[in-house]
C-alpha positions, 0 to 999 in steps of 0.5 A: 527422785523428780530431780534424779530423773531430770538428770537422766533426760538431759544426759541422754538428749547431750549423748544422743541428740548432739547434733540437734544441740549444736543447730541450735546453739548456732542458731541462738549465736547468729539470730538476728544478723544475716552476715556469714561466717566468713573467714579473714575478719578481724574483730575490732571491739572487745565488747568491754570498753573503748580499747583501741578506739578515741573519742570523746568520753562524755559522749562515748561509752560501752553499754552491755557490749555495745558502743554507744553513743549519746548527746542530750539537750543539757550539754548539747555538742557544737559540731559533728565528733567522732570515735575513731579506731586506731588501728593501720588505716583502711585501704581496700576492705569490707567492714561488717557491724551492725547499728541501733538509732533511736534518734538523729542521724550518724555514720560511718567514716572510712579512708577518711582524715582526721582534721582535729584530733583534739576535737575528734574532727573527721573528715572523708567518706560517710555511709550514713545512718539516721532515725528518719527515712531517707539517708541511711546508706547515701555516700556523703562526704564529710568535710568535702564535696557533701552528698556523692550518691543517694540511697538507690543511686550508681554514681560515677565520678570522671577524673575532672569530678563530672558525674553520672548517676543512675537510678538502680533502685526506687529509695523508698523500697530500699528504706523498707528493708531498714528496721527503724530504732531495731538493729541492722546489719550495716556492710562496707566495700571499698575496692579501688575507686568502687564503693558499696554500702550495704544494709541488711543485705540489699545494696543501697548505693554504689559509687565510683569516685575516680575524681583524681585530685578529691579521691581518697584511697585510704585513711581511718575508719571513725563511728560519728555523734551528729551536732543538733538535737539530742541523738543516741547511736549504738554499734556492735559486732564490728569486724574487718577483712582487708583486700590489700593484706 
């Protein structure tokens, strides 16, 4: 009788109630990332393994749904390696992931090159992440001309590469909205010269590179496994919207 009745309040809250259902069903789906549902994105992980992706398999792996990244003090690595996506190479775009790091430093690579393909060497343009406080969303390049604009920094670079940078926003606010060893919604923006890295919705740097002869204007996007002590990065909900389509 007790399970007869049961049956009967679940019906009525499904037949009556439908609305207050689906609120909070999509409030379960997008708990814990502020990105909007816009239209346009393209997934770039399926959630199940590294499809689509290359990498170094002793370091690379899929756990839970999340692409995960780990080194350890036994089999230490002898320089930074990268997963790279294998899809048409980025020109103008918005990229959208969330990340977790428990412990050293990675990033994003995007319109870079790859140098060693047997190696998984990248080199290029780097919205950076780490487990410490003070790079998470500087532009670094790798392989290339090293830090272009730290965290709370505009940076412009004139054709001759002569550069402008302006203090926007002090950089230890800015680390306060960065969930330490928690998720974080981590957003990309290149349009033209204009590059944007955005965590958790606040602008932690922007650049301009019009550097003519170091520039890039395109080329792959790439998780990155830093050299050194022992690390682990995790990315999930990963997803693409193009400008240049």
């Amino acid at each position: 009788m007790m399970i007869h009745n049961l049956h009967r309040l679940l019906t009525r809250v499904l037949c009556h109630d439908k609305a207050l259902v689906l609120l909070i069903a999509v409030g379960v789906a997008t708990t814990g990332s502020q990105f909007t549902q816009a239209e346009g994105f393209e997934s770039l992980h399926n959630g199940r393994d590294l499809e689509g992706w290359d990498g170094n398999p002793a370091i690379w792996s899929v756990q839970e749904g999340t692409i995960t990244g780990v080194t350890t003090a036994a089999k230490p690595i002898e320089h930074n390696t990268f997963l790279i996506w294998q899809g048409k190479p980025l020109a103008d775009f918005r990229l959208e992931l969330q990340y977790r790091i428990t412990s050293g430093n990675s990033g994003i690579q995007y319109r870079s090159r790859v140098i060693d393909p047997k190696q998984w060497i990248v080199g290029g343009y780097q919205a950076d992440i780490e487990a410490g406080v003070k790079y998470s969303g500087i532009l670094y390049e790798e392989q290339g001309r090293g830090v272009l604009t730290m965290r709370g920094e505009k940076t412009t670079l004139s054709a001759d590469g002569q550069r402008e940078t302006t203090t926007v926003t002090d950089s230890e606010k800015l680390q306060q909205h960065i969930r330490q060893g928690d998720w974080n919604d981590y957003a990309i923006e290149a349009r033209g010269p204009l590059l944007k890295h955005i965590i958790n919705n606040h602008l932690m740097s922007e650049t301009h590179d019009n550097e003519t002869e170091k520039r890039s204007a395109e080329g792959v996007l790439a998780l990155q496994v830093h050299a050194g002590p022992p690390m682990k990065v995790e990315f999930r909900n990963i997803r693409l919207k193009r400008f240049d389509d």
